[in-house]
C-alpha positions as CSV (number, residue, x, y, z in Angstrom):
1,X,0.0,0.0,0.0
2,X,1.4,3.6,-0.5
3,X,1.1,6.8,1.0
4,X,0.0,10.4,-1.1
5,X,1.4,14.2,-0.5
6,X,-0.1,16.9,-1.2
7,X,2.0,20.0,-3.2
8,X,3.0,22.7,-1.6
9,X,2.5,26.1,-2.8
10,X,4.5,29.0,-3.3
11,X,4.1,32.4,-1.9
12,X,5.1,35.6,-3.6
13,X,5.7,39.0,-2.5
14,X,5.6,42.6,-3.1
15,X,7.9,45.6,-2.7
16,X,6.3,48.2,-0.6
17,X,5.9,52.1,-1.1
18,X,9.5,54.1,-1.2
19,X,10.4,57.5,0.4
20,X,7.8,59.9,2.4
21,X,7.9,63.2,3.2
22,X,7.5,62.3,7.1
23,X,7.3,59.3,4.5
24,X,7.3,61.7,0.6
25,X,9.0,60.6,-2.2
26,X,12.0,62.8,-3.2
27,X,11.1,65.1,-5.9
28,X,13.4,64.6,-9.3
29,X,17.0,63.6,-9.0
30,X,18.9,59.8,-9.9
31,X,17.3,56.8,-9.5
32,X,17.5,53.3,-9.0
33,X,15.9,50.3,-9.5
34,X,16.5,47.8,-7.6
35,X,14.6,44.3,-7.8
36,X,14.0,42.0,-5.2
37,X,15.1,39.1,-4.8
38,X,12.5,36.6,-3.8
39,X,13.9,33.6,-2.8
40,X,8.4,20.6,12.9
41,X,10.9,18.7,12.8
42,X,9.6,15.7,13.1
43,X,10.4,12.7,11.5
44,X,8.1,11.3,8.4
45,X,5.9,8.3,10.1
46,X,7.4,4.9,8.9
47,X,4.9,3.1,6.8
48,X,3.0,-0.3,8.8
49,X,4.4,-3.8,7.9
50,X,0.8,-5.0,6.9
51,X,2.5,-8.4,5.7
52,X,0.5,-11.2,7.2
53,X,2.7,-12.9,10.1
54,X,4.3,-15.8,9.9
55,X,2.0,-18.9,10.1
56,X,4.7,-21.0,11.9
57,X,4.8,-18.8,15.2
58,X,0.8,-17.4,15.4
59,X,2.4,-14.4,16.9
60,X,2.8,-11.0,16.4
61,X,-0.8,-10.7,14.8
62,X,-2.3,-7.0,13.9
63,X,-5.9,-5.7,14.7
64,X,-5.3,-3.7,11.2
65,X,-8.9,-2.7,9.8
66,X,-10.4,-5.3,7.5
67,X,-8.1,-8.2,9.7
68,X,-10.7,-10.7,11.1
69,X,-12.3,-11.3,14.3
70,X,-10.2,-12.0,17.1
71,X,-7.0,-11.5,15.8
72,X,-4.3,-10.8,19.0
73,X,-2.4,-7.3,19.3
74,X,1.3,-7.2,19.9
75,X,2.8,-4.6,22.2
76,X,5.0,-1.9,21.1
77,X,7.6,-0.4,23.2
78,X,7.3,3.6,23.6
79,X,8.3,5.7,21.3
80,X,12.2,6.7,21.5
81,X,13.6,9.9,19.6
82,X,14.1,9.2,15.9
83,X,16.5,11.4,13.1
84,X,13.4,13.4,12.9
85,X,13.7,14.8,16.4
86,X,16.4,16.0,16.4
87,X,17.9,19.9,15.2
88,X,21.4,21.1,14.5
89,X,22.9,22.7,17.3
90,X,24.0,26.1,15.1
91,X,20.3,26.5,14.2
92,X,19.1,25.8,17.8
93,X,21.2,28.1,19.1
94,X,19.8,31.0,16.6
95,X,16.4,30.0,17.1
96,X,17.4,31.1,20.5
97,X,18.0,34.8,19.5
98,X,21.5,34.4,20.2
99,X,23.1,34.7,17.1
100,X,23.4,33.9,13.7
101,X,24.0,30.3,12.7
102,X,27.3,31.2,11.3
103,X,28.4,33.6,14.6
104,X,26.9,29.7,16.3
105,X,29.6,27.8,14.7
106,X,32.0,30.1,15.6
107,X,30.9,29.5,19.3
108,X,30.9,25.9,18.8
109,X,34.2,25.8,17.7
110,X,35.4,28.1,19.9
111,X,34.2,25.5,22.3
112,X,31.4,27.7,24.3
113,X,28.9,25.7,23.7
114,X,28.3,22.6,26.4
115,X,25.5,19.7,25.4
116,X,24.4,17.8,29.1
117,X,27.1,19.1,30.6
118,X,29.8,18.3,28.1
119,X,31.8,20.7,25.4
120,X,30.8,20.1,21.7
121,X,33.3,21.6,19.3
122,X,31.9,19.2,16.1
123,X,30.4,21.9,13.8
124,X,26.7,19.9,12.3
125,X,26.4,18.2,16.1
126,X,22.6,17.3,16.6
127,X,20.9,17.5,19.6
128,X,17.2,16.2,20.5
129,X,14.1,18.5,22.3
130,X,15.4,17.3,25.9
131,X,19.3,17.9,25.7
132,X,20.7,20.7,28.3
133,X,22.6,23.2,25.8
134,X,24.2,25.8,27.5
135,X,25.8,29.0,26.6
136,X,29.0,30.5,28.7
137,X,27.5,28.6,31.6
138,X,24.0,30.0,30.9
139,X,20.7,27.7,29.5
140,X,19.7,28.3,26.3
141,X,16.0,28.2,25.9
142,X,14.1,28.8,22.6
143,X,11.5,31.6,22.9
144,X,8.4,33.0,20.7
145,X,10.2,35.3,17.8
146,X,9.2,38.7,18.3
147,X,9.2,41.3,15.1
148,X,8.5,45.4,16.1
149,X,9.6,48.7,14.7
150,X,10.0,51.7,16.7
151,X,9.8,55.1,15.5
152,X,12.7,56.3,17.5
153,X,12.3,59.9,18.7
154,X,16.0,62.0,19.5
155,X,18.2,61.7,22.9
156,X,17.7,57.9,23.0
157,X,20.8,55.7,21.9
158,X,20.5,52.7,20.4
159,X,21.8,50.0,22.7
160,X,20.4,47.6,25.6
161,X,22.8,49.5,28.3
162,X,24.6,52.8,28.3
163,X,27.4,52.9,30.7
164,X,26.9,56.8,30.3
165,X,23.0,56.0,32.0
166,X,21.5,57.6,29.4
167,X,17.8,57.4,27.8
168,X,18.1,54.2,26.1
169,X,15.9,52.9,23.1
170,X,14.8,50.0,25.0
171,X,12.7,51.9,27.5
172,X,10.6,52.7,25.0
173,X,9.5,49.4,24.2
174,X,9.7,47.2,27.6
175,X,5.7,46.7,27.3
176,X,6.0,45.4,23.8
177,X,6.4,42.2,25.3
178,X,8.4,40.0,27.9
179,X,10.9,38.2,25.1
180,X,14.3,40.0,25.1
181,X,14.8,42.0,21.7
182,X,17.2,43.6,20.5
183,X,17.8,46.5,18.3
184,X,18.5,45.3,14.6
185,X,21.7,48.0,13.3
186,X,22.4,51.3,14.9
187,X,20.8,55.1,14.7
188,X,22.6,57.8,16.3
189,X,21.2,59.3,19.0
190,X,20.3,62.6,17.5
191,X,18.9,60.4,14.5
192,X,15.2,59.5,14.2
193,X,13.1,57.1,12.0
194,X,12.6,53.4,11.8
195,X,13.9,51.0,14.2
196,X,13.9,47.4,14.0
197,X,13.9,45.2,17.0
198,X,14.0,41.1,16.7
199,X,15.1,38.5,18.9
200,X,15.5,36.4,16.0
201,X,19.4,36.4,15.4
202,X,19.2,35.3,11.7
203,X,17.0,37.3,10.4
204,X,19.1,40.6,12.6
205,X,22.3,39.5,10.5
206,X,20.3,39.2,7.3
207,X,19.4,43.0,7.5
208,X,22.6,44.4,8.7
209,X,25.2,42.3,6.8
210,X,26.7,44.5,3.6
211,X,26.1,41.5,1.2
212,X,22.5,41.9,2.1
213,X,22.6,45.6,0.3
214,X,19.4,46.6,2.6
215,X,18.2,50.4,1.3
216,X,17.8,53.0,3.8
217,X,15.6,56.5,2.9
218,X,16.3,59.4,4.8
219,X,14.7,62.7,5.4
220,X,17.8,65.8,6.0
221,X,17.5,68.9,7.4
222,X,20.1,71.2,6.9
223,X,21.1,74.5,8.5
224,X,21.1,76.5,4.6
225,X,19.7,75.6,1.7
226,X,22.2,73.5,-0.1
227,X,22.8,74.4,-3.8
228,X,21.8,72.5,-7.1
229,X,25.9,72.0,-7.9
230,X,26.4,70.8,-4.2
231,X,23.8,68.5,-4.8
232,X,24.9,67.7,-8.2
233,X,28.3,66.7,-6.3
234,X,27.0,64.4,-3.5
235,X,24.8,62.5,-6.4
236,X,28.2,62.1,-8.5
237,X,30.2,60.8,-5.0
238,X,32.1,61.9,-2.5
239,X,36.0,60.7,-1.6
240,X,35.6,61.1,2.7
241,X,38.5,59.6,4.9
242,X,37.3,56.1,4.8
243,X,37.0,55.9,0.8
244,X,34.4,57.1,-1.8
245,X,30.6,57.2,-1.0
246,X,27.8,57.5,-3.8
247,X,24.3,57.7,-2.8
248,X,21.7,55.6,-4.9
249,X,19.2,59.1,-5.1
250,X,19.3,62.2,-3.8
251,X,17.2,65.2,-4.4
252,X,15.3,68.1,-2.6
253,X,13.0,67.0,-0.5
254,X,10.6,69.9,-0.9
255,X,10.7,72.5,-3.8
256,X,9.6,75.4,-1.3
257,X,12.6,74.6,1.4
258,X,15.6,74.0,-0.4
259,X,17.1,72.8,3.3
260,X,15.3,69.9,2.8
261,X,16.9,66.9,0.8
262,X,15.4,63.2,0.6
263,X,18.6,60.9,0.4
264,X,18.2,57.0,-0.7
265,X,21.4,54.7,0.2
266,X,22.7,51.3,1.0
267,X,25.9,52.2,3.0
268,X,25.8,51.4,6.8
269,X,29.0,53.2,7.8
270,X,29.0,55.0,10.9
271,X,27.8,58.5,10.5
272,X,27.9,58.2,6.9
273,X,24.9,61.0,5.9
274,X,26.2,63.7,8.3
275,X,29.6,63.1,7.4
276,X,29.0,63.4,3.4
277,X,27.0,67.1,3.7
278,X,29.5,67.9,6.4
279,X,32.2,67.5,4.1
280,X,30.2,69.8,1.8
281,X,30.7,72.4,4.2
282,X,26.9,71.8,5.5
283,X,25.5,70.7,9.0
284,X,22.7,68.4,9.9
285,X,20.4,69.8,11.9
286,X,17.7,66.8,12.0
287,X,17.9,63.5,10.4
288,X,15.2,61.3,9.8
289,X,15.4,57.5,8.9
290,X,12.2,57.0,6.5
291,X,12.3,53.6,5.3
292,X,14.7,50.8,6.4
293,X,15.0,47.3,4.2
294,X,11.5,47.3,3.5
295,X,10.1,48.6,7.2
296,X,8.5,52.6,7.2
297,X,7.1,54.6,10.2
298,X,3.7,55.1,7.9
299,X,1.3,56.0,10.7
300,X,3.8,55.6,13.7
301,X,3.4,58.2,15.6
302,X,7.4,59.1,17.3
303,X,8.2,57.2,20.4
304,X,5.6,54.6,19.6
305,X,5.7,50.3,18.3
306,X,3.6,48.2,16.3
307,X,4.2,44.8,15.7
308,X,5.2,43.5,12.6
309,X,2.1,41.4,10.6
310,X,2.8,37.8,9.7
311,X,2.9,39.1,6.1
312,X,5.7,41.9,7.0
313,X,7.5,39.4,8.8
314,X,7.2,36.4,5.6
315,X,8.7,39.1,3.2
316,X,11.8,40.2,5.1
317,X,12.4,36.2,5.6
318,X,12.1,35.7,2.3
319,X,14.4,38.7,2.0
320,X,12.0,39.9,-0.5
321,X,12.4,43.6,0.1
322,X,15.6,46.1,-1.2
C-alpha cells in the first residue's frame, strides 16, 4: 500500500511604497531600480508492515482494519527519539535569538557551547528536544520570535545598556512584550526614524550584513539651503577619509525649502549621511530614517511600536524587500 502528499504552494511578494515626506518621495534627482530578490521537525511516520505474520509462530498478529475477528495485538515499546527529532545545534542556538547560525559555529568551535554538561566543538552536532545546551554557563531556551519597529524619537541611543545611564531605546518598548529583543543596526542618538527590533538572530544578520545591500531612505535637514551643484556633487560621489561614498538618489526633498533633501542609500557606515553634507561644508540639523529594508514609520506616531504582521515578517524572511 502507498502513501499520497499533497504539493506545496509557493508564496510571492511585493515591494512596498518608497520614500515619504514624514514618508514623501523625493522630488526629481537619480534613481535606482533595484529588484528584489525573492527567494516541525519531526520525522516522516514509517509506513506499517501489513504483511501477514508468519504462520509458523501465530504471533505478532495485527488488529489492522479489514483483519478478522479475534486477531491478538502485539505490544509496542514507547516511542524513542528518531533522526526526525532531532535539530542542528547552530540553528538551535539562533532560534534562541543568540546569534546567527554562522556567529553559532564560531561558538561551537570556539568551544562555548556545552551539550548535558559536556563541550561540543563538532560543527553539524545534533541535539534532541530534551538535551541541556548551555551557553558561557547560561541555559539556552528557545522563545516565541518577536518582530517590532519603533519610530525612534531623538536623545535615545541605540543600545540595551549605556554605561553613560543615558535614555536608552529599550525603555521605549519594555511593554512590547516580555521576550528580550534587540535592536537590529544602529541610529545615532540625535537620528530619528525606523527602528527594528527582533530577537530572531538570523534574520538581525540578514538585514545588517553589507552582502544583504538593505536600502535605507532618509529625510535631512540642513542648517542652509544646499545648492543644485552641491547636490549635483553628492549625487556624483564623494571621496571622505574612509573611501568614496555614492548615494543611490538624492534630491530636494521639498521644492519650497531647499534645506530639505530626501537621500536614498545602501551604506551602513557610521555617520555616513552627516559626514557626506559635512564634508560639503553643511550641518545636519535633524535626520530622519524614512524607510529601512522594507520597514517605514507610515502611521507611527514618534516614540511609539507596532508589531510587525505575519505578512511583514514572511517578506523580510524571504528577503523579499531592497
Amino acid at each position: 500500500r502507498g502513501g499520497s502528499s499533497s504539493p506545496r504552494k509557493k508564496t510571492g511578494s511585493s515591494r512596498p511604497g518608497q520614500f515619504e515626506r514624514g514618508d514623501s518621495k523625493p522630488q526629481g534627482g537619480r534613481t535606482k531600480s533595484g529588484r528584489p530578490s525573492l527567494t516541525r521537525d519531526g520525522g516522516a511516520k514509517p509506513l506499517e508492515d501489513r504483511r501477514s505474520p508468519s504462520k509458523s509462530t501465530g504471533q505478532g498478529k495485527s488488529t489492522l482494519k479489514g483483519n478478522r475477528p479475534g486477531a491478538t495485538k502485539t505490544n509496542r515499546p514507547a516511542a524513542k527519539t528518531t533522526s526526525g527529532d532531532l535539530v542542528r545545534l547552530n540553528k538551535y542556538i539562533a532560534a534562541a535569538g543568540i546569534c546567527s547560525r554562522r556567529e553559532a559555529d564560531d561558538l561551537i568551535s570556539a568551544g562555548l557551547i556545552t551539550v548535558n554538561g559536556k563541550s561540543v566543538t563538532q560543527l553539524g552536532s545534533k541535539i534532541s528536544p530534551d538535551d541541556e545546551v548551555k551557553y558561557n554557563g547560561e541555559r539556552i531556551r528557545t522563545e516565541r520570535k518577536v518582530y517590532l519597529v519603533l519610530n525612534k524619537p531623538k536623545d535615545y541611543v541605540t543600545t540595551t545598556d549605556d554605561p553613560k545611564e543615558r535614555k536608552t531605546v529599550m525603555v521605549l518598548i519594555k511593554e512590547a512584550c516580555t521576550e528580550r529583543v534587540y535592536p537590529v543596526g544602529r541610529l545615532d542618538r540625535n537620528t530619528t526614524g525606523v527602528l527594528l527590533f527582533t530577537n530572531d538572530g538570523e534574520l538581525a544578520k540578514k538585514m545588517t550584513h553589507p552582502s544583504s545591500n538593505k536600502k535605507k531612505i532618509y529625510h535631512v535637514f540642513l542648517n542652509k539651503a544646499i545648492t543644485a551643484n552641491d547636490l549635483k556633487t553628492l549625487a556624483d560621489g564623494l571621496t571622505l577619509e574612509d573611501g568614496f561614498i555614492q548615494p543611490d538618489a538624492v534630491s530636494y526633498a521639498s521644492t519650497e525649502n531647499k534645506k530639505e533633501v530626501g537621500l536614498e542609500i545602501h551604506s551602513g557606515k557610521n555617520r555616513i549621511v552627516r559626514r557626506m553634507f559635512e564634508s560639503l561644508g553643511y550641518r545636519v540639523e535633524k535626520l530622519d530614517r524614512v524607510y529601512f529594508g522594507g520597514l517605514t514609520k507610515k502611521n507611527l506616531p514618534r516614540g511609539k511600536w507596532r508589531l510587525l504582521a505575519e505578512k511583514e515578517i514572511t517578506r523580510l524572511k524571504m528577503n523579499a524587500y531592497e
